[in-house]
C-alpha positions in Angstrom: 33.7 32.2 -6.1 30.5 34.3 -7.1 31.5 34.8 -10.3 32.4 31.0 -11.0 28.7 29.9 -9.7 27.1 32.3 -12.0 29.4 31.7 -14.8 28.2 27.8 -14.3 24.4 29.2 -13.7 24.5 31.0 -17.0 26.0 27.9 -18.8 23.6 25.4 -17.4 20.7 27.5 -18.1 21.7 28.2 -21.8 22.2 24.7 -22.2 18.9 23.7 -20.6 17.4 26.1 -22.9 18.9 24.3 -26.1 17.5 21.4 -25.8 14.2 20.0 -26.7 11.7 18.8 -24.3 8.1 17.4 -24.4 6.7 17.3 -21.5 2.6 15.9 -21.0 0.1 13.4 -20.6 -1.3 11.1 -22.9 -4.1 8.3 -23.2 -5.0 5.3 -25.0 -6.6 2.2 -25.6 -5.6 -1.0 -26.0 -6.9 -4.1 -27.2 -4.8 -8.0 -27.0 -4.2 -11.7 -25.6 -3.6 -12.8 -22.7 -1.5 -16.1 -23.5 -2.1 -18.1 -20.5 -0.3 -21.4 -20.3 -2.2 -24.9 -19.9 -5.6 -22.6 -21.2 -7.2 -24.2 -23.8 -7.9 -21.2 -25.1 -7.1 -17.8 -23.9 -9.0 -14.4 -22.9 -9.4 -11.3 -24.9 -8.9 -8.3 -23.3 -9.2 -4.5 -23.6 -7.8 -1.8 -22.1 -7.2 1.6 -21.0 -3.8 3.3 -20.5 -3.0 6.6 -18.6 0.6 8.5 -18.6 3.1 11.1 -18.4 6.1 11.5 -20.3 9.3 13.4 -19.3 11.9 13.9 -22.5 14.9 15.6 -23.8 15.9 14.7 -27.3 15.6 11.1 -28.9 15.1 9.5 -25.4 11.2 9.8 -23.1 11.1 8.5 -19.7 7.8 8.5 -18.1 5.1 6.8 -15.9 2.2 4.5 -17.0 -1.1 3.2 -15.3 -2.9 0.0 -17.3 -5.8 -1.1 -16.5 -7.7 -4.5 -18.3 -10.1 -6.5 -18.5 -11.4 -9.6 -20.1 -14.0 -8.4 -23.2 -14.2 -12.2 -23.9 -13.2 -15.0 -21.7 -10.4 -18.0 -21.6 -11.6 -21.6 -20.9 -9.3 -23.8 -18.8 -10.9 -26.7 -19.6 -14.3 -27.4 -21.9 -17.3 -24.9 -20.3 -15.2 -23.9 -17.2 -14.2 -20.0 -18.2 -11.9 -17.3 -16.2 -11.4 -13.6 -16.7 -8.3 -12.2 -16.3 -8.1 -8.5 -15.4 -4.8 -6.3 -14.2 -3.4 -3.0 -13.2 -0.1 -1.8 -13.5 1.6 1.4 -12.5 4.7 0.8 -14.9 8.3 3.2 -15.7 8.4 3.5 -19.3 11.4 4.1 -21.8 11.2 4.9 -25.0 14.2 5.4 -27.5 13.6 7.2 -31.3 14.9 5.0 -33.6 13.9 7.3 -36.8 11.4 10.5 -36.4 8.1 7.9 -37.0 9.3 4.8 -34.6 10.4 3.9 -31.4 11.9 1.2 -28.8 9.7 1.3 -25.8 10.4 -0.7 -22.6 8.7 -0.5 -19.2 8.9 -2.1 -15.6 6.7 -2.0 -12.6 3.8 -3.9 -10.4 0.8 -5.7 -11.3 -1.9 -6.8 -9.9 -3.4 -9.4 -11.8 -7.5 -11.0 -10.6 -8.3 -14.5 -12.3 -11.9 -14.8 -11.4 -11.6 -14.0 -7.8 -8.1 -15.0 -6.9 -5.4 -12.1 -7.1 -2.1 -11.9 -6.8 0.7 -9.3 -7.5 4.2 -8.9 -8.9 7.5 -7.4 -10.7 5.8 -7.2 -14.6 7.9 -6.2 -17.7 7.5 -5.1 -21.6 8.8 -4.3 -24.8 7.7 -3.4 -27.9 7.8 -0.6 -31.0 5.9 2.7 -31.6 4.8 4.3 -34.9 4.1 8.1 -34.1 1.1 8.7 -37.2 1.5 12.4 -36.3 2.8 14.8 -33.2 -0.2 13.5 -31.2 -1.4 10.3 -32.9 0.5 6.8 -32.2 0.1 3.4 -32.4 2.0 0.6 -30.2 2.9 -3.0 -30.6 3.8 -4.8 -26.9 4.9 -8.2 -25.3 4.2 -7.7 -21.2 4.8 -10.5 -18.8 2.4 -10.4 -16.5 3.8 -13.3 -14.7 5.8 -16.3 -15.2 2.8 -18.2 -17.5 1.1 -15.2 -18.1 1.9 -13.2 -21.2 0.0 -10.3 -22.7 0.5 -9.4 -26.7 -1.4 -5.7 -27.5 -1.7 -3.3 -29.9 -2.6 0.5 -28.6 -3.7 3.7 -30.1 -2.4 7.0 -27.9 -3.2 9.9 -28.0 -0.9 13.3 -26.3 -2.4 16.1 -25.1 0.9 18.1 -25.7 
């Protein structure tokens, strides 16, 4: 039996050593809308992004915090305004569809504050990648942050690996 486990121990660890990995944090910044429904018009908001990616080929898994706040604010009505704010701690996927772009999807909890009433839930996105250069790249996202809530973003990131 030795030799079988070591056999398999060899094989696994050549294999392992074949494929590629990148491994690291990254940052960015994000800038979008918050689509709120029944707003008459809707807040602006900014952002900062912090996460890790695990990968092995064409496919990254990794972990993402979001933070955001309102840089201008929505109006429900004529001179009543809100800010909307969030953090999320999200799992992210991201698929290579060529060498430059990429699918990305992610899912995890929010905690969205409209002036000073919060609330928390399940939150979800898609969108596509465009990698400028190894450490460069810029995002384009749809995130539900709740059932009338929608945020549309762009994003600059930036890898430290």
């Amino acid at each position: 039996m030795k030799p079988f486990f070591k056999t398999c121990l060899a094989g696994s660890l050549l294999a392992v050593s074949q494929t590629s990995f990148a491994v690291g944090p990254y940052v960015g910044l994000s800038l979008g809308v918050m689509d709120v429904d029944g707003a008459d018009s809707n807040p602006l908001n900014g952002g900062l992004v912090l996460g890790y990616d695990f990968s092995a080929e064409a496919f990254t898994f990794g972990l993402e915090a979001e933070f955001t706040t309102s840089l201008k604010d929505g109006e429900v009505v004529k001179n009543v305004d809100f800010e909307l704010d969030s953090q999320a701690l999200y799992l992210t996927g991201k698929l290579d569809i060529n060498p430059q772009f990429y699918a990305k999807g992610r899912l995890g909890i929010l905690r969205e504050e409209i002036d000073s009433e919060s609330d928390t839930g399940l939150s979800v996105g898609a969108g596509l990648g465009f990698r400028i250069n190894n450490m460069i790249s810029l995002e384009g996202e749809f995130t539900l942050i709740e059932e009338d809530v929608n945020f549309f973003s762009i994003s600059a990131r930036y890898r430290f690996y």
